[in-house]
C-alpha positions in Angstrom: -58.0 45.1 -78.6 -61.7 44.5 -78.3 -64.1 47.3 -79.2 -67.5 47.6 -77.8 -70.4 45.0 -78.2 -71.2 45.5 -82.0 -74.4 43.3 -80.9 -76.3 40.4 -78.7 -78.2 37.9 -80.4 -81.2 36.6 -78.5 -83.2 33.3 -79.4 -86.9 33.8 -78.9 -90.0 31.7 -80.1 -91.9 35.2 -81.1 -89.9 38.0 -82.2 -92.3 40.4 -82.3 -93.9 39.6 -79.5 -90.6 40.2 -77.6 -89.4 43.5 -80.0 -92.9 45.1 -78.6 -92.0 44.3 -75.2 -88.7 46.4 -75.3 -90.5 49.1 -77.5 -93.1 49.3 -74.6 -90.8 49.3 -71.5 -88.2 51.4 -73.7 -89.4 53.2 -76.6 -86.6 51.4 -78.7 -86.2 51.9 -81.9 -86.7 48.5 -83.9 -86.1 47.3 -87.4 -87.3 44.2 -89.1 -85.1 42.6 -92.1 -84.9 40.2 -94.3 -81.0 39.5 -94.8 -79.1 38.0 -98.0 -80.1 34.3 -97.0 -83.5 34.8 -96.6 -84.1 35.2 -92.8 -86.1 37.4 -90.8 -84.3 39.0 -88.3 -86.2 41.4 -85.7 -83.4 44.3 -84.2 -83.8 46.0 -81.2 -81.5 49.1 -79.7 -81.4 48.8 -76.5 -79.5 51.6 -75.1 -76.6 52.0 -77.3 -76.3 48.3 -78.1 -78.6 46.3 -80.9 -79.9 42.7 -80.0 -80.8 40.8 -82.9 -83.8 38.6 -81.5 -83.5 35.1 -83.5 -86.7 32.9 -83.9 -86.9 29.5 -82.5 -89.2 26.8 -80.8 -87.1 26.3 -77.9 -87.8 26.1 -74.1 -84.8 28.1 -72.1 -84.0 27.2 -68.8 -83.7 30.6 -66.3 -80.5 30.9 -64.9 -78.3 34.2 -63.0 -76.8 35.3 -66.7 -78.0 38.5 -67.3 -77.4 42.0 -68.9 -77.4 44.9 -66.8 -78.2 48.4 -68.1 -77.1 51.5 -66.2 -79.9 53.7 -65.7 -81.4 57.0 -63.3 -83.3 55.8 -60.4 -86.4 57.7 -62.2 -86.2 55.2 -65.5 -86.0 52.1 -63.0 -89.0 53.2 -61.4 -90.5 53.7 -64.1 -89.6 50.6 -66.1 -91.5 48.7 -62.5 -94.7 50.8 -63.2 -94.7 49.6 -66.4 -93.6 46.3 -65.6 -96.5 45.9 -63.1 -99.1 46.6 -65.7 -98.1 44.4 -68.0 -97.9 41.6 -65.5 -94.7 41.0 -66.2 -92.8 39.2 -63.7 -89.9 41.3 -62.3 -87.5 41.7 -58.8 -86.0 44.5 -56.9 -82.6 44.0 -55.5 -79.9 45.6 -53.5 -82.1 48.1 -51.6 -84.0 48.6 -55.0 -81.2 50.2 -56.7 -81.8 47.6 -59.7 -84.8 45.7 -61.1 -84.5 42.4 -62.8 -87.2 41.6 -65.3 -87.5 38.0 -67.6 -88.7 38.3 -71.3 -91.0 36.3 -72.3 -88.2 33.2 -73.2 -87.0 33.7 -69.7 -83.7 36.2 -70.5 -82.9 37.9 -67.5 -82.1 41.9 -67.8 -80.7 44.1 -64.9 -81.4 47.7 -64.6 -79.4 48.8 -62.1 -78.7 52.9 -60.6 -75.1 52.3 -59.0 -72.3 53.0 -60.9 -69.9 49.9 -60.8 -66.4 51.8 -61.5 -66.6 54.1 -58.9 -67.9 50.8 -56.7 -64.9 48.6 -58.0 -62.1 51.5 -57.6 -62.6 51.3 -54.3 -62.2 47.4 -54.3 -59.1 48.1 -55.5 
């Protein structure tokens, strides 16, 4: 049986750049390694998951994957304030009860306010 998501690695051109994002729209907490074979590796805890953001010179094509973070309807709004003033591009959906937002190498996050097993168990 699968446990949760021990983590999500993400390939970026500028770590950094990228781990600073998060800890400005987030306060994340973020920690910067060198592992056993020599690599730099840049984490960042993003709610109660770590993404490990990887370092390459690569051009990613946008497309609808995405992760979705639960949130309160006060952290989404929020999260657009701060999105605004960092001119970072971002969307409101579903009568604004989520916010998409792209990083910097065009990964797509979710932050949505609905609760999707209460919505699916009526599906059912």
């Amino acid at each position: 049986m699968l446990g949760s998501i021990a983590h999500v690695a993400l390939v970026v051109r500028e770590p950094t750049r990228t781990a600073e994002l998060f800890r400005t729209l987030f306060e994340c907490e973020i920690v910067s390694r060198r592992d056993a074979d020599g690599h730099d590796e840049t984490f960042v805890k993003l709610g109660d998951s770590w993404f490990v953001l990887v370092q390459a010179d690569i051009e990613r094509t946008r497309t609808g994957d995405h992760i979705a973070f639960k949130v309160s309807k006060e952290t989404l709004e929020a999260t657009a304030r701060k999105l605004e003033m960092l001119k970072v591009e971002h969307i409101r959906a579903r009568d604004s009860t989520s916010l998409y937002f792209f990083d910097y190498d065009n990964h797509v996050f979710e932050l949505d306010t609905t609760d999707l097993n209460e919505e699916l168990k009526s599906e059912a």
